[in-house]
PATORVO-287535 format. One record per atom (N, C-alpha, C): residue in three letters; z, x, y; residue number from 1; atom name. Coordinates in steps of 0.02 Angstrom, whole numbers. Example, Ala and Ser with C-alpha at 12.3 -4.5 7.8 and 13.67 -1.06 7.14 Angstrom:
! PATORVO-287535
<ALA; <390; 660; -284>; 1; N>
<ALA; <390; 615; -225>; 1; CA>
<ALA; <390; 660; -165>; 1; C>
<SER; <354; 642; -112>; 2; N>
<SER; <357; 684; -53>; 2; CA>
<SER; <394; 645; 2>; 2; C>
//
This chain:
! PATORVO-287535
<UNK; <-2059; -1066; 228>; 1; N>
<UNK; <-2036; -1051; 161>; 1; CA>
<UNK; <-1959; -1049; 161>; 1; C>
<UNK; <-1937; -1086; 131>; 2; N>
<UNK; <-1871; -1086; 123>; 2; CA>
<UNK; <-1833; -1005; 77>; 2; C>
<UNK; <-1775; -1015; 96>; 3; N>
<UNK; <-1727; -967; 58>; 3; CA>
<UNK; <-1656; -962; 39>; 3; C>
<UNK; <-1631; -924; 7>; 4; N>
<UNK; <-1570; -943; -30>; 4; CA>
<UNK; <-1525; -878; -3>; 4; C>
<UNK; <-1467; -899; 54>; 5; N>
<UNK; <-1419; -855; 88>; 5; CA>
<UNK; <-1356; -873; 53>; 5; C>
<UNK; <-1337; -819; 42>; 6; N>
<UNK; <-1267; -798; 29>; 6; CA>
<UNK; <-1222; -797; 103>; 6; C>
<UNK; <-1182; -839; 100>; 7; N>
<UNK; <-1131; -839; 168>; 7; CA>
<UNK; <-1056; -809; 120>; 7; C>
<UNK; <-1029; -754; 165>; 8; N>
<UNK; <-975; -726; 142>; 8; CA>
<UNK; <-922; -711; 206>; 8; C>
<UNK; <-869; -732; 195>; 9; N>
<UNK; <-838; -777; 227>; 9; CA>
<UNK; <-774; -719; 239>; 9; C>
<UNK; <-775; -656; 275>; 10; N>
<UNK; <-723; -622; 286>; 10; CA>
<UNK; <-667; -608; 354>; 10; C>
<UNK; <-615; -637; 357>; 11; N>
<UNK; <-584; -656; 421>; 11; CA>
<UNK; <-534; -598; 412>; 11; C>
<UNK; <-519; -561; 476>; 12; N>
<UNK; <-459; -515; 491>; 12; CA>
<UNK; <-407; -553; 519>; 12; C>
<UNK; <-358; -525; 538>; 13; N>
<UNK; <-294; -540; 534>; 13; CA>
<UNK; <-268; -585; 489>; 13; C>
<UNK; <-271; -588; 423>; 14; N>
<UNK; <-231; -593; 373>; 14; CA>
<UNK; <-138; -570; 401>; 14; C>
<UNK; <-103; -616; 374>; 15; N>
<UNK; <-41; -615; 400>; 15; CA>
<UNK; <3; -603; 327>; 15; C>
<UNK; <-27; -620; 262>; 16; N>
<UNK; <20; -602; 199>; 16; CA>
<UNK; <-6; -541; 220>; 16; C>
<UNK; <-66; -501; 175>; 17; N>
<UNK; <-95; -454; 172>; 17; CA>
<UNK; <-149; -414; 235>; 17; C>
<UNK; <-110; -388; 267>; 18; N>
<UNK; <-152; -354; 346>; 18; CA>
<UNK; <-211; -329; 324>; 18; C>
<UNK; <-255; -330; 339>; 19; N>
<UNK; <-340; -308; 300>; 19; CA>
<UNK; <-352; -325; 259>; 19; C>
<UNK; <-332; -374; 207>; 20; N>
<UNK; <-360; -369; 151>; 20; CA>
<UNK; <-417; -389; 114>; 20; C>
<UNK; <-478; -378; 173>; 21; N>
<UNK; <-536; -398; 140>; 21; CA>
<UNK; <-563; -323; 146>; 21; C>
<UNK; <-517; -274; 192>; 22; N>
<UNK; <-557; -220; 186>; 22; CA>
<UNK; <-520; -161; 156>; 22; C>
<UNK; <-469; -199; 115>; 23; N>
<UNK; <-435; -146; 59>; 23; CA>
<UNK; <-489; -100; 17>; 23; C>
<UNK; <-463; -65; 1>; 24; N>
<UNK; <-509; -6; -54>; 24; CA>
<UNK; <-476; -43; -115>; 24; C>
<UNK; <-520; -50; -167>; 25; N>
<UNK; <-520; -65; -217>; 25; CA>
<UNK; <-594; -36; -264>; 25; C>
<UNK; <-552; 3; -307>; 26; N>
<UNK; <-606; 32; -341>; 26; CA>
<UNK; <-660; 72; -310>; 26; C>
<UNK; <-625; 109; -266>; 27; N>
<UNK; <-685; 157; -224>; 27; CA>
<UNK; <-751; 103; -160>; 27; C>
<UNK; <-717; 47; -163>; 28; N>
<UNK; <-748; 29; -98>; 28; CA>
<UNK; <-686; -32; -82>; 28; C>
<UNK; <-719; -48; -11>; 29; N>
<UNK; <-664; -113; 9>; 29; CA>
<UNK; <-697; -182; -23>; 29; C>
<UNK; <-648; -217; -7>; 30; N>
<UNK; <-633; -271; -72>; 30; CA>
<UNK; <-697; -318; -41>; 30; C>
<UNK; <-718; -319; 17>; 31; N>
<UNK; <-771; -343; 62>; 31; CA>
<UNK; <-842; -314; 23>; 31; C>
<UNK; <-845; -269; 2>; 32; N>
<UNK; <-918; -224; -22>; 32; CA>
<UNK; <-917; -249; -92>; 32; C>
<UNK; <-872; -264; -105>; 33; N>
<UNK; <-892; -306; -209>; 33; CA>
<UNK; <-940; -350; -168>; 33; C>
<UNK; <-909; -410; -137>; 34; N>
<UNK; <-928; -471; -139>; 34; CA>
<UNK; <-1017; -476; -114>; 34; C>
<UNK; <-1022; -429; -77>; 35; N>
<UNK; <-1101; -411; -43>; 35; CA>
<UNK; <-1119; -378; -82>; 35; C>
<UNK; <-1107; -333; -127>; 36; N>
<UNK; <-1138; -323; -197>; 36; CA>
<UNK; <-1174; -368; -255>; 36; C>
<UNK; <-1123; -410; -261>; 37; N>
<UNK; <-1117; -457; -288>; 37; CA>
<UNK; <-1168; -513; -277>; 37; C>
<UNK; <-1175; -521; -224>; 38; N>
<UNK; <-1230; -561; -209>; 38; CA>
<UNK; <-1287; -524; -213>; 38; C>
<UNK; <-1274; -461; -173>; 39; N>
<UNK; <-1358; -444; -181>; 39; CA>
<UNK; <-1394; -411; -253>; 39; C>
<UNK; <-1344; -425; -294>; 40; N>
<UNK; <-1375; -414; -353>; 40; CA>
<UNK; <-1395; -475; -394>; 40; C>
<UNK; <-1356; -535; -389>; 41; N>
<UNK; <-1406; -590; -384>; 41; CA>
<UNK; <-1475; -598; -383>; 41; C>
<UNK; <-1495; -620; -414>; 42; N>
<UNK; <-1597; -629; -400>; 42; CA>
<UNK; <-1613; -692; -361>; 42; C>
<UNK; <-1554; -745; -355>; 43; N>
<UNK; <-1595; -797; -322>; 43; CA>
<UNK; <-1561; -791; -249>; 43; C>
<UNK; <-1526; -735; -239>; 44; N>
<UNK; <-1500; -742; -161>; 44; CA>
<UNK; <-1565; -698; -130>; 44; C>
<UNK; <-1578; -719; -78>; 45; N>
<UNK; <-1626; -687; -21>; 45; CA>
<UNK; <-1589; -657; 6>; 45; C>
<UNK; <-1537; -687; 61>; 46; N>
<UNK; <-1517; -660; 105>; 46; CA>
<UNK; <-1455; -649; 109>; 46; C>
<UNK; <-1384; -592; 130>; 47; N>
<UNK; <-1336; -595; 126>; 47; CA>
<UNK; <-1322; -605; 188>; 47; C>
<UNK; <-1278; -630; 224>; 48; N>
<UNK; <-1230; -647; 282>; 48; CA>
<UNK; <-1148; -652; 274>; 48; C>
<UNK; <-1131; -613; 300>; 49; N>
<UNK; <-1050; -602; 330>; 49; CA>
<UNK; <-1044; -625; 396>; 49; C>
<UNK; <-983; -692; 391>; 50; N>
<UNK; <-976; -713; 455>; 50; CA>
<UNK; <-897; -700; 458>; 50; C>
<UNK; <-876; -674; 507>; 51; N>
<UNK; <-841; -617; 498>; 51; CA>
<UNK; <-811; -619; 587>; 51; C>
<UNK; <-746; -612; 620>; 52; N>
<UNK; <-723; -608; 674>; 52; CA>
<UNK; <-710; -529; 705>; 52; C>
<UNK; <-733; -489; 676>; 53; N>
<UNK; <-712; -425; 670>; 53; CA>
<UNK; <-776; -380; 676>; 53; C>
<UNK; <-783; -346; 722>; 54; N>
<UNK; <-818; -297; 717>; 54; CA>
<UNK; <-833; -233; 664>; 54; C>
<UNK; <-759; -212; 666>; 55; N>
<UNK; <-751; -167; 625>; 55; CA>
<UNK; <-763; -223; 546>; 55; C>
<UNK; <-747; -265; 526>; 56; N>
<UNK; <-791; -296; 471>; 56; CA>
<UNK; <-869; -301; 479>; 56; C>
<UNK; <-875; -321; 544>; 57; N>
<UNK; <-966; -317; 531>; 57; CA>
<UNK; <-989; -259; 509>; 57; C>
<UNK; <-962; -190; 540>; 58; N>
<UNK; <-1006; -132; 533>; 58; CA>
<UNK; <-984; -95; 454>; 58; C>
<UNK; <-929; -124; 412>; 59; N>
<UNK; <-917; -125; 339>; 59; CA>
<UNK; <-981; -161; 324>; 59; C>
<UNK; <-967; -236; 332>; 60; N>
<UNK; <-1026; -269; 304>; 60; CA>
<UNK; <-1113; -237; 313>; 60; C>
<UNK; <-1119; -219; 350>; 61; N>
<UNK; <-1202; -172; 384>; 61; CA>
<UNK; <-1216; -126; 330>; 61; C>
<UNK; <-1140; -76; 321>; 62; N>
<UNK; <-1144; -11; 287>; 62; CA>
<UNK; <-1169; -35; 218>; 62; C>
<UNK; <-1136; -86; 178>; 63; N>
<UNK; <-1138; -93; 116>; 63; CA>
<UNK; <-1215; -149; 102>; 63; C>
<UNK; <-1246; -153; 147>; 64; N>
<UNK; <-1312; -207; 149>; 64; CA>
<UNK; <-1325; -272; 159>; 64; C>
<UNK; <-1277; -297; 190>; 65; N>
<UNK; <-1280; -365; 202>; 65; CA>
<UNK; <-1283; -358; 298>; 65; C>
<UNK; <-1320; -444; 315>; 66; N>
<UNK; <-1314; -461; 373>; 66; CA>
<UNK; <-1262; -486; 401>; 66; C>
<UNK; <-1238; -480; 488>; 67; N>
<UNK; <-1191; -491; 516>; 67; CA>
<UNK; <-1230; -510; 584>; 67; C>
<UNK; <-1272; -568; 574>; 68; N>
<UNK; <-1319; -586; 665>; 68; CA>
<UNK; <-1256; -615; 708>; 68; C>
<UNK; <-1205; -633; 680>; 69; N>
<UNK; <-1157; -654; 744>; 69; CA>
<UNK; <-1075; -632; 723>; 69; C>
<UNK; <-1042; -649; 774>; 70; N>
<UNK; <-967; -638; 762>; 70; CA>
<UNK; <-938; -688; 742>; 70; C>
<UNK; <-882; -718; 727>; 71; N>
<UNK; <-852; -783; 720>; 71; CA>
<UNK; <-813; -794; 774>; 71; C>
<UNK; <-814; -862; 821>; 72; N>
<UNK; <-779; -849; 883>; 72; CA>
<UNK; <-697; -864; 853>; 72; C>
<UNK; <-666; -843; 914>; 73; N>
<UNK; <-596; -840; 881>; 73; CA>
<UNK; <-551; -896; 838>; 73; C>
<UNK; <-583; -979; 891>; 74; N>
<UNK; <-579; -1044; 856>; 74; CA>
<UNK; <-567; -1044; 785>; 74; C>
<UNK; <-621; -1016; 763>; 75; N>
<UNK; <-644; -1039; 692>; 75; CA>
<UNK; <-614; -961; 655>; 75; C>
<UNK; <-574; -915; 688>; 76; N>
<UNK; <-537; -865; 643>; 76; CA>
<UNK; <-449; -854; 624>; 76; C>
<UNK; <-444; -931; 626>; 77; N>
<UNK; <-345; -923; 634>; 77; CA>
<UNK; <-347; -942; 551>; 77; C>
<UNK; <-260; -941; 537>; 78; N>
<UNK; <-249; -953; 517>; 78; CA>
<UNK; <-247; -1025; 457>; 78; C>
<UNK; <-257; -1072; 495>; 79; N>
<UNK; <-278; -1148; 497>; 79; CA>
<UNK; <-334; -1172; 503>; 79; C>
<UNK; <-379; -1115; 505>; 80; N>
<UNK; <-453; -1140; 503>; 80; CA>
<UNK; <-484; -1158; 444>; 80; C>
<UNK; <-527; -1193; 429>; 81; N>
<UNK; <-564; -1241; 376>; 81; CA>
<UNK; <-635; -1177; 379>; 81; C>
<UNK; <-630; -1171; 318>; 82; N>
<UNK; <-688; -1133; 284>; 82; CA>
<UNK; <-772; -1168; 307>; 82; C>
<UNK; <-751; -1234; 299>; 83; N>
<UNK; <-796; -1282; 309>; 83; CA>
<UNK; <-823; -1262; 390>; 83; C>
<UNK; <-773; -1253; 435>; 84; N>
<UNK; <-794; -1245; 494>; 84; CA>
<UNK; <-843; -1184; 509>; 84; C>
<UNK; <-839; -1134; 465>; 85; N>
<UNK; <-869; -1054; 496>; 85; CA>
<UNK; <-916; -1046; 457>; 85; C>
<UNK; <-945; -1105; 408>; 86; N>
<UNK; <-1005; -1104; 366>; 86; CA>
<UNK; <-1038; -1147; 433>; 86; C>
<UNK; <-1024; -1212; 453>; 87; N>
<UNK; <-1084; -1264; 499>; 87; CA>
<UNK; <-1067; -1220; 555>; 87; C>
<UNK; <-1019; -1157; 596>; 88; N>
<UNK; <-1063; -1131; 635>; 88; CA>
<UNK; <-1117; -1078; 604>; 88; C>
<UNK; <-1102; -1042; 556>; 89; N>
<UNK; <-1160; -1018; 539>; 89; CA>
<UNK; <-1227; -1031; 531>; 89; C>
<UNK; <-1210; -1120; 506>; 90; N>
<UNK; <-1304; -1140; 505>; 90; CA>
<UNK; <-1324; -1162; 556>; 90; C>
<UNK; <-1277; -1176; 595>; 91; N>
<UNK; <-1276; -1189; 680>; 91; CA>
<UNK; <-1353; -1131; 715>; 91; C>
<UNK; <-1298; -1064; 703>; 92; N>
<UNK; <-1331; -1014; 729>; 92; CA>
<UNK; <-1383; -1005; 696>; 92; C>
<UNK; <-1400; -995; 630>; 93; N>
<UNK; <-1475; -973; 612>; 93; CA>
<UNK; <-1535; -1054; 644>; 93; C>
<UNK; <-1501; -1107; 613>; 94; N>
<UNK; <-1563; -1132; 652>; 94; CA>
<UNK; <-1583; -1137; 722>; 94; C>
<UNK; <-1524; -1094; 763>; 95; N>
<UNK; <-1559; -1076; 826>; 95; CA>
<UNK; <-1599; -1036; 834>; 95; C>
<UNK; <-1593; -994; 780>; 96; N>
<UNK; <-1624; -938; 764>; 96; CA>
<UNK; <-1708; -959; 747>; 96; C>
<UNK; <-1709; -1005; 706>; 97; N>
<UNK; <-1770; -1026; 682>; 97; CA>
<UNK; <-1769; -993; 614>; 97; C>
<UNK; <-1717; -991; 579>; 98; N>
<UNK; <-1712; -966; 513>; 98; CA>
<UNK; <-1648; -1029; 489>; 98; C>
<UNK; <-1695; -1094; 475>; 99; N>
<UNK; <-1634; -1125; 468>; 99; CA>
<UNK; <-1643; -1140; 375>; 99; C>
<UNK; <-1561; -1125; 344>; 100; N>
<UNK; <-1579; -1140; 293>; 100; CA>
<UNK; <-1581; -1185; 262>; 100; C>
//
């Protein structure tokens, strides 16, 4: 049975803005809208944060979304292609056997 994942795409070390996916905004960090956001969605199944940061994964956990891997460092600079940290993500689930 297929399903419909939300990939949310939060990288640390930001160099304009230092954290700023895990700024507070409006009584949560700016990271917890966006997993809100999806999971209030009806046609998302699943949420995923692919994410280089620990301390982002365990934000992302708190607020209800999944974090099955880290982002290796490659795919967390500055110059990295968005494009790249989505095909490892589907990389990893269909190793998983959850391919979407």
């Amino acid at each position: 049975m297929s399903s419909t994942i939300a990939l949310i795409g939060a990288r640390s070390g930001s160099k304009g803005v230092p954290d700023k996916n895990i700024r507070m905004l409006g009584g949560m960090p700016l990271l917890a809208w966006s997993i809100a956001a999806a999971k209030k969605a009806t046609s998302i199944d699943q949420v995923i944060v692919s994410t280089n940061s620990a301390e982002y994964a365990e934000i992302a956990t708190v607020h209800g979304a999944e974090v099955p891997f880290l982002r290796p460092r490659s795919l967390a600079t500055d110059e990295s292609l968005d494009i790249d940290f989505v095909l490892h993500a589907m990389d990893h689930l269909a190793e998983q056997g959850d391919e979407p």
